[in-house]
C-alpha positions as a Markdown table, in Angstrom:
| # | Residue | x | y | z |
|---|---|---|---|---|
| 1 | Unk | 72.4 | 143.4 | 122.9 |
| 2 | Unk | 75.8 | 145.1 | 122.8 |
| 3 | Unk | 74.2 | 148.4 | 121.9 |
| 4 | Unk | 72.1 | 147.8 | 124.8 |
| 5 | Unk | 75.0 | 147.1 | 127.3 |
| 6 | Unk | 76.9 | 150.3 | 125.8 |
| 7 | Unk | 73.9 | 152.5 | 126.2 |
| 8 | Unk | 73.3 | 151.2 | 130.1 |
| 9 | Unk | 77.0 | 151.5 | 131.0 |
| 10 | Unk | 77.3 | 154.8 | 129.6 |
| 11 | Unk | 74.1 | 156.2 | 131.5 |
| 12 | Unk | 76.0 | 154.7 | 134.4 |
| 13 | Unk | 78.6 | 156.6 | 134.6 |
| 14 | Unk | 76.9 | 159.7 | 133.7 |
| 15 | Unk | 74.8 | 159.4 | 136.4 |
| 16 | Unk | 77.5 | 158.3 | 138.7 |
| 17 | Unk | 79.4 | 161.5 | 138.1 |
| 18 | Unk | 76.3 | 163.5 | 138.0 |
| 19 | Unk | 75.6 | 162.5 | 141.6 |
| 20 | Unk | 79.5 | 163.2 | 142.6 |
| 21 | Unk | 79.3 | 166.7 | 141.2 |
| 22 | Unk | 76.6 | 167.5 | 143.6 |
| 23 | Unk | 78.3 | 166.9 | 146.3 |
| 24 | Unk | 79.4 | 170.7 | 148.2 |
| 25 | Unk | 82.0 | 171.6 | 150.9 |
| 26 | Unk | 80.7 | 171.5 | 153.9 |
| 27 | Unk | 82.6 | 174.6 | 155.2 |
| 28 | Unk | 84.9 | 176.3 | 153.5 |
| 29 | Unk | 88.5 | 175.6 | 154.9 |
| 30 | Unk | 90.4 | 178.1 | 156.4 |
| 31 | Unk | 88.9 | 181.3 | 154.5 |
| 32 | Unk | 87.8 | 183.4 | 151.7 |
| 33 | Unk | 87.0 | 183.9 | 148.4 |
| 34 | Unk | 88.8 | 186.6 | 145.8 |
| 35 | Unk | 87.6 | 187.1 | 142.2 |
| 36 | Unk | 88.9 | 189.5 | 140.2 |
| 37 | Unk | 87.4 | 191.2 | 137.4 |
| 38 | Unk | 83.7 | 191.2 | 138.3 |
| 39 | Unk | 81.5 | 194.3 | 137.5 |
| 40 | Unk | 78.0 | 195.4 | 136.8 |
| 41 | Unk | 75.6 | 192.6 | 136.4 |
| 42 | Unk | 78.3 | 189.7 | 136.7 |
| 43 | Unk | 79.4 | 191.4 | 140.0 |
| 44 | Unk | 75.5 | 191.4 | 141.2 |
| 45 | Unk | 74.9 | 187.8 | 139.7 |
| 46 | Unk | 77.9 | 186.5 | 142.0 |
| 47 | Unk | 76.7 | 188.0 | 145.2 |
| 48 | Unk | 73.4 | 186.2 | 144.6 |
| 49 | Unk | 74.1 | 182.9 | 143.9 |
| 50 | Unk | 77.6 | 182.4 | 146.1 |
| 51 | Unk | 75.2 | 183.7 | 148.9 |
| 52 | Unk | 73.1 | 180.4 | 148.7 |
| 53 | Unk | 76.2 | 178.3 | 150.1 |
| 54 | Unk | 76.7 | 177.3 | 153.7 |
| 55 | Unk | 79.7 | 179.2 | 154.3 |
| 56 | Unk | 80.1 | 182.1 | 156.3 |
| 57 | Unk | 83.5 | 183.2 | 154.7 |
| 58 | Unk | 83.6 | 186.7 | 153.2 |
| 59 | Unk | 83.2 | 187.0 | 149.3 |
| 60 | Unk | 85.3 | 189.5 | 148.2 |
| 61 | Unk | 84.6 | 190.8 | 144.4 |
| 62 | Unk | 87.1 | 192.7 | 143.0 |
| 63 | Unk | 87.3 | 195.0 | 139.9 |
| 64 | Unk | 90.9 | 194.3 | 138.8 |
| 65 | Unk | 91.2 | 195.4 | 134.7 |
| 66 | Unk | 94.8 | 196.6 | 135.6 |
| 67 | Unk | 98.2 | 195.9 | 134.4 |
| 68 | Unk | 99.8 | 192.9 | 135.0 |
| 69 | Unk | 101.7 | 194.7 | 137.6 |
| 70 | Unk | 99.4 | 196.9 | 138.9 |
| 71 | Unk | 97.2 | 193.7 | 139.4 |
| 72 | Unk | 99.7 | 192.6 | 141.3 |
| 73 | Unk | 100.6 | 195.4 | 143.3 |
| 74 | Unk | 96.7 | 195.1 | 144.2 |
| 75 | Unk | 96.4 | 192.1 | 145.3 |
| 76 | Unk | 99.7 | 192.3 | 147.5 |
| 77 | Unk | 97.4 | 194.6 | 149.7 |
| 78 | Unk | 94.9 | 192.1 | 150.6 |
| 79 | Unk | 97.6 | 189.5 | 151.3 |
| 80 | Unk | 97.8 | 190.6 | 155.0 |
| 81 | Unk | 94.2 | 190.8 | 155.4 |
| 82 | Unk | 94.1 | 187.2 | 154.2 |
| 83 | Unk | 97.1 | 185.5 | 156.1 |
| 84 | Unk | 94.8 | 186.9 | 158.9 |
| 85 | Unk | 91.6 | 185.3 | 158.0 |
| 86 | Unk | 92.8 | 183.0 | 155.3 |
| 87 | Unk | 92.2 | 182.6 | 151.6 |
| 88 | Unk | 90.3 | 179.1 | 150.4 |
| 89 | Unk | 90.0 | 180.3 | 146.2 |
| 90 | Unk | 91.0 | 182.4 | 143.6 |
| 91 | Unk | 88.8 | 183.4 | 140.4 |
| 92 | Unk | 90.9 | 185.1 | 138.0 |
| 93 | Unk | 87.9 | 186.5 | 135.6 |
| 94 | Unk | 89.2 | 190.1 | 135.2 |
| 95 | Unk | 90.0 | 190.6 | 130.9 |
| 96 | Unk | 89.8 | 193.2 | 128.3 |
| 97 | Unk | 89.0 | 192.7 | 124.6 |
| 98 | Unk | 90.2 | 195.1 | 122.6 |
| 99 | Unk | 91.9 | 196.1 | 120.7 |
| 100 | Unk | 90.7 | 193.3 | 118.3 |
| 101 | Unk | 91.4 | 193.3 | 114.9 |
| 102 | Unk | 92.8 | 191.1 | 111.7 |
| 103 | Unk | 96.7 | 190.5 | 112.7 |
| 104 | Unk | 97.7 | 192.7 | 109.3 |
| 105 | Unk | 95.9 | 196.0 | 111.2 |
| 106 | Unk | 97.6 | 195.8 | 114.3 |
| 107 | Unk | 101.3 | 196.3 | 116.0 |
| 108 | Unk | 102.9 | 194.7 | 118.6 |
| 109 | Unk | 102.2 | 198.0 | 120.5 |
| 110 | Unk | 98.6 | 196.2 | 120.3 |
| 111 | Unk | 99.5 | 193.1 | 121.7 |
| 112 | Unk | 100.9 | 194.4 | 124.5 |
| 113 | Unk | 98.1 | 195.9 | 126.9 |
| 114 | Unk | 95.4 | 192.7 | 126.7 |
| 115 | Unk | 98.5 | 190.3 | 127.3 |
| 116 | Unk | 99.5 | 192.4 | 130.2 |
| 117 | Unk | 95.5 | 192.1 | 131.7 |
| 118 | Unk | 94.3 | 189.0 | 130.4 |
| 119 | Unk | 98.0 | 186.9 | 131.2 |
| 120 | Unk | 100.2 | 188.5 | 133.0 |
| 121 | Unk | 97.8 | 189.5 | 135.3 |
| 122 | Unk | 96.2 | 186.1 | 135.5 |
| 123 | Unk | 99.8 | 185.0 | 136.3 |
| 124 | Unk | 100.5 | 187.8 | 138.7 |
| 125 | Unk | 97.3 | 187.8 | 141.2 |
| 126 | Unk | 97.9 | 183.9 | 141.4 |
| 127 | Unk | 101.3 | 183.7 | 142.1 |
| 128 | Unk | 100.8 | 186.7 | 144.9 |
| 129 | Unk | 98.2 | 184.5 | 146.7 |
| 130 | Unk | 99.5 | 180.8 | 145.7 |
| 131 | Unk | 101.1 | 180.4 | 149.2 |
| 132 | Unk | 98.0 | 181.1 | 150.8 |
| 133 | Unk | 96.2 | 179.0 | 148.5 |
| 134 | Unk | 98.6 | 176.1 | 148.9 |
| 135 | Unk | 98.5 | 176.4 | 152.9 |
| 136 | Unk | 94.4 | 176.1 | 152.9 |
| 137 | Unk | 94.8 | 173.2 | 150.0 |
| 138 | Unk | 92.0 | 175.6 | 148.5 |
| 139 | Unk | 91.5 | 176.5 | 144.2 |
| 140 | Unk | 92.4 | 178.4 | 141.9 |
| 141 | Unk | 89.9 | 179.3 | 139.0 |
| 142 | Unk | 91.4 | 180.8 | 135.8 |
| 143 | Unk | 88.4 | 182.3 | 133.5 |
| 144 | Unk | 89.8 | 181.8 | 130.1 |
| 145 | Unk | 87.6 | 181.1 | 126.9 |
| 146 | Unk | 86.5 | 178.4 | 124.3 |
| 147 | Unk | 88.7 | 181.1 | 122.2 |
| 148 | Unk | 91.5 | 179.4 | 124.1 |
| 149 | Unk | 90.9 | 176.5 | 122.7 |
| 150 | Unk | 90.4 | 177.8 | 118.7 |
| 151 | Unk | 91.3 | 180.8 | 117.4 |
| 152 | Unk | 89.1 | 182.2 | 114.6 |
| 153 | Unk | 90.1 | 185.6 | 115.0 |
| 154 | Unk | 92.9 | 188.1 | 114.8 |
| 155 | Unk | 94.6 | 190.1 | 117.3 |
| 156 | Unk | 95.7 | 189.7 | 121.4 |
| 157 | Unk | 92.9 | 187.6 | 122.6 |
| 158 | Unk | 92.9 | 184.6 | 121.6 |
| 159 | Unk | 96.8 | 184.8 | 122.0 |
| 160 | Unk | 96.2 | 185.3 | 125.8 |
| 161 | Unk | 93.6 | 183.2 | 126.7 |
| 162 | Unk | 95.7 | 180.4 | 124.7 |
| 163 | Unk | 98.2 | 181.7 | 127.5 |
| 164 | Unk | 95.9 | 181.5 | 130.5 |
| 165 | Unk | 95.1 | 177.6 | 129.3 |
| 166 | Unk | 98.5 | 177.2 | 129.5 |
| 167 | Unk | 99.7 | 178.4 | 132.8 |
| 168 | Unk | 96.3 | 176.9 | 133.9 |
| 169 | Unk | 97.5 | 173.0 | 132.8 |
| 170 | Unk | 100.9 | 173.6 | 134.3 |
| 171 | Unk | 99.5 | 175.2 | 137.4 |
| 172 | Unk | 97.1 | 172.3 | 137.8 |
| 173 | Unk | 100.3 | 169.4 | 137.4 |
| 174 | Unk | 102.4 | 171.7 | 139.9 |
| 175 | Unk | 99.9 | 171.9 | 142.4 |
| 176 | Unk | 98.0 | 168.6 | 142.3 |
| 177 | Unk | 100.5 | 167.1 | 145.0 |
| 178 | Unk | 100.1 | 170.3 | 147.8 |
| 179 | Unk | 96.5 | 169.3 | 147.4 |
| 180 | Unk | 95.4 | 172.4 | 145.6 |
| 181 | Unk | 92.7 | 172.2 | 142.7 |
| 182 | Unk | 93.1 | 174.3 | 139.2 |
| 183 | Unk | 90.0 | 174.8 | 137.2 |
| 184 | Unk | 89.7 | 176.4 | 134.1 |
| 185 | Unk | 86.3 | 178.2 | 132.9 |
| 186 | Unk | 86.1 | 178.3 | 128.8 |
| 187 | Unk | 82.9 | 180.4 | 128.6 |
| 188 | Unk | 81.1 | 180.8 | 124.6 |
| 189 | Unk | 80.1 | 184.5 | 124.0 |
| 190 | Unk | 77.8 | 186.0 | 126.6 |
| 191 | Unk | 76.7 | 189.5 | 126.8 |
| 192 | Unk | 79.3 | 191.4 | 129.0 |
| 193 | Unk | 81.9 | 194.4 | 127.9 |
| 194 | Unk | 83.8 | 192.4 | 127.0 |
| 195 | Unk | 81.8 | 190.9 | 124.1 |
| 196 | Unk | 79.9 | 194.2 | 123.8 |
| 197 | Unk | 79.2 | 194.6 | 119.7 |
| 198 | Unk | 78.9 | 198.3 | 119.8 |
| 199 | Unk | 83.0 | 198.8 | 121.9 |
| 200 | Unk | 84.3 | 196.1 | 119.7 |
| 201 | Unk | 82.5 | 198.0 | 116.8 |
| 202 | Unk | 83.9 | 201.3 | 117.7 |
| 203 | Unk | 87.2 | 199.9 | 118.1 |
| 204 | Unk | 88.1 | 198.0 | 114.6 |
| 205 | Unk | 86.2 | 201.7 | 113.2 |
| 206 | Unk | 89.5 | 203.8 | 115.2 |
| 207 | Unk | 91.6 | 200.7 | 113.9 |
| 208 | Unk | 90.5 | 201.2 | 110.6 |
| 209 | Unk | 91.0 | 204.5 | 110.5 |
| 210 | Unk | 94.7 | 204.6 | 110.9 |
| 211 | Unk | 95.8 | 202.3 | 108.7 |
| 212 | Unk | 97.3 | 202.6 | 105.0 |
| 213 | Unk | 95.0 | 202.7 | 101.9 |
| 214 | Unk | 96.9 | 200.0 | 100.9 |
| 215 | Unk | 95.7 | 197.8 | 103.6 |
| 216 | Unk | 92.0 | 199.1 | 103.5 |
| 217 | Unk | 91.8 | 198.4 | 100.0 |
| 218 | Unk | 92.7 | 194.8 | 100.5 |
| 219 | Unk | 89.6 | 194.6 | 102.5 |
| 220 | Unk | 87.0 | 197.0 | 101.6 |
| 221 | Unk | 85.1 | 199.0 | 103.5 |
| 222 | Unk | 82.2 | 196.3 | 103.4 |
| 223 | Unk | 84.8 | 194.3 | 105.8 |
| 224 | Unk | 83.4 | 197.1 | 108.6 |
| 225 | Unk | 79.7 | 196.2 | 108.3 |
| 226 | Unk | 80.0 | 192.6 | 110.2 |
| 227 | Unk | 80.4 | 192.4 | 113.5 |
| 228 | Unk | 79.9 | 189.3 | 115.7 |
| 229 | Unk | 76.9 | 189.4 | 117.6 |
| 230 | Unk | 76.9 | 188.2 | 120.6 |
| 231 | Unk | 73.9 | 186.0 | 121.4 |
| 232 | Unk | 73.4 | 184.5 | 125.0 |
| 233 | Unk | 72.6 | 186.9 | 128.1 |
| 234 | Unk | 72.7 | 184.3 | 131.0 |
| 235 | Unk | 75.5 | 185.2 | 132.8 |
| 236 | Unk | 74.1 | 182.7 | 135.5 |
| 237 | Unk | 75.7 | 180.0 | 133.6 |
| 238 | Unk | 79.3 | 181.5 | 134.0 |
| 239 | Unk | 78.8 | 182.4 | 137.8 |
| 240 | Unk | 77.1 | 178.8 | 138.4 |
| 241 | Unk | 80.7 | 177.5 | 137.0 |
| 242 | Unk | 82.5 | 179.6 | 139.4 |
| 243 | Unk | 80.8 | 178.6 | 142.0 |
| 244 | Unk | 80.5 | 174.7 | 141.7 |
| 245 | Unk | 84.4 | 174.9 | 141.0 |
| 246 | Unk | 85.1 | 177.2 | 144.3 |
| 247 | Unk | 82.8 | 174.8 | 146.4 |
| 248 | Unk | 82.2 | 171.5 | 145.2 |
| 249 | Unk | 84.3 | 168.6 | 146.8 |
| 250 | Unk | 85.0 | 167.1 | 143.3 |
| 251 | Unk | 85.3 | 170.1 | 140.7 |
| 252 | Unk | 85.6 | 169.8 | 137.0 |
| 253 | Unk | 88.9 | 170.2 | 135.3 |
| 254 | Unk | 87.3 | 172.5 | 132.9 |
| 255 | Unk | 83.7 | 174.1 | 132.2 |
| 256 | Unk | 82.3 | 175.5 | 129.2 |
| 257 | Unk | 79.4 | 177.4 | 129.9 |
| 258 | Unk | 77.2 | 178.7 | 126.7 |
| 259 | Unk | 75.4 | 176.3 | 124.4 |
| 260 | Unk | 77.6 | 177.7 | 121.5 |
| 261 | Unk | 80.5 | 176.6 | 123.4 |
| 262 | Unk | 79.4 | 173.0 | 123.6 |
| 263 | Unk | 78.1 | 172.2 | 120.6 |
| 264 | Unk | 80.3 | 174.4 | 118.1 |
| 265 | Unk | 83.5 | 175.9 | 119.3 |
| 266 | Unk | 84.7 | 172.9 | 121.4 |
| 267 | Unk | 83.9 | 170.1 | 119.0 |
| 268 | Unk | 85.5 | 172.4 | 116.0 |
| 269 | Unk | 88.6 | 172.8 | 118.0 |
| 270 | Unk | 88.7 | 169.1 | 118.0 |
| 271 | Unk | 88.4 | 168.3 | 114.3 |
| 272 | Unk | 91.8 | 168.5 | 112.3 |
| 273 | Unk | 92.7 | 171.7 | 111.0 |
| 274 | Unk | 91.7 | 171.1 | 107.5 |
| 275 | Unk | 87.9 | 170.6 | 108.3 |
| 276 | Unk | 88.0 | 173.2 | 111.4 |
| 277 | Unk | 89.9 | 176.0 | 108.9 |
| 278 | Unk | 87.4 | 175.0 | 106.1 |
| 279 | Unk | 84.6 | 175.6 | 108.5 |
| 280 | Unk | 85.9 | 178.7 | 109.4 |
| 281 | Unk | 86.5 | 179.8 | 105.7 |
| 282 | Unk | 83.0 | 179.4 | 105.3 |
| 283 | Unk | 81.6 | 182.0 | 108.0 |
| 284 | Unk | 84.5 | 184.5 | 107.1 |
| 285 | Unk | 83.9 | 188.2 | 106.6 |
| 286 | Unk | 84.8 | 187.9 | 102.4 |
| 287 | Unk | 87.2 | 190.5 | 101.8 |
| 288 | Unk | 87.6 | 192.9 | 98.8 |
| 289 | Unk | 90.9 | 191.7 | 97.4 |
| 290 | Unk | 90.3 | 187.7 | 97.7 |
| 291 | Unk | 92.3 | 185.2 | 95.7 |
| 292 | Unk | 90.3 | 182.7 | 94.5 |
């Protein structure tokens, strides 16, 4: 009887909240819509499905895979066209993903240009529009990554999307009394350049290429035949996120779009580090020069 009361309660609430999710903004309050970052098919993908909404506010896309900086700089021009017609959210999506490599191959000289991007431009667009944002009590949607979460790979990425989850938490406690929602979007691997096998497979080969002998016979040159692949193509999932966190009167705090993100990376990120690392261990590329 107790199993049945859990199981009814739960259902409950899961429908509860299901039902409150679905619930839109009527009109969007005092103006538009900037995301950063979208291109190609992801750019075409959001025109499509933000175009279903009753809103008549502008969507603006823009390509931002700038500097931190530069990113800035950018979005400072649009900050009188806004204050004129408003600004309701901001998607920070724009990111780069190489170079990625094991942390042994690379220099700080490496770290550098993603964190610049992927971070510092996260943090620059946002803080250039925040006033705006705080004066419509609108959102602000950070596009990080489950990789944000757990980090089973070398290199700058993981280091700033750990970064953008970050400044997304603090964001989120700062602004939660001007009435302004934070949302953070943890996406699994989808099919973008950004997870593109054949760049990420060109890279680690220029990489590889310029380091010691010493280093490449650590590895082995069977260390260059793996590369991730990168499995789902729905970029609908990722755009629907966007979306329901722009518009909908009671967002989520986070999103993880992708089945792999749901099932695998989040739970993993969850266990201790003994079983996650031991998990890990078990996929790894084996290397030449292993100790047992």
């Amino acid at each position: 009887s107790y199993l049945l009361i859990f199981s009814l309660l739960h259902n409950s609430i899961y429908l509860a909240s299901y039902i409150r999710c679905l619930q839109y903004v009527s009109t969007m309050r005092n103006g538009e819509v900037m995301v950063t970052g979208c291109c190609g098919n992801q750019n075409n993908f959001a025109l499509s499905y933000f175009s279903h909404l009753n809103v008549d506010q502008l969507l603006l896309l823009v390509h931002i895979k700038l500097s931190g900086q530069e990113q800035m700089n950018f979005s400072r021009l649009y900050v009188l066209f806004f204050i004129i017609l408003g600004l309701w959210a901001v998607v920070n999506n724009a990111g780069i993903s190489i170079p990625s490599a094991p942390c042994d191959w690379l220099t700080l000289n490496d770290y550098k240009p993603m964190l610049d991007v992927n971070l510092n431009g996260v943090i620059g667009v946002t803080l250039s529009v925040l006033p705006l944002i705080k004066k419509a009590r609108g959102r602000v949607v950070n596009v990080a990554s489950v990789f944000g979460r757990i980090s089973p790979v070398g290199g700058p990425y993981t280091v700033s999307k750990y970064g953008v989850e970050a400044f997304n938490d603090s964001l989120r406690l700062n602004m939660a009394p001007f009435g302004v929602k934070v949302l953070c979007i943890e996406p699994g691997f989808f099919k973008t350049n950004v997870t593109n096998s054949a760049i990420l497979s060109k890279n680690i080969k220029m990489i590889w290429d310029k380091l010691p002998q010493e280093v490449r016979d650590d590895y082995g040159t069977a260390y260059l035949q793996k590369v991730a692949k990168m499995s789902d193509a729905d970029l609908m999932k990722v755009v629907s996120c966007m979306e329901h966190a722009v518009a909908a009167v009671h967002p989520r705090t986070r999103y993880s779009p992708g089945w792999d993100a749901k099932f695998f990376w989040l739970p993993l990120s969850y266990m201790p580090t003994c079983i996650s690392d031991y998990i890990l261990k078990l996929e790894a590329i084996p290397i030449a020069k292993q100790i047992e």
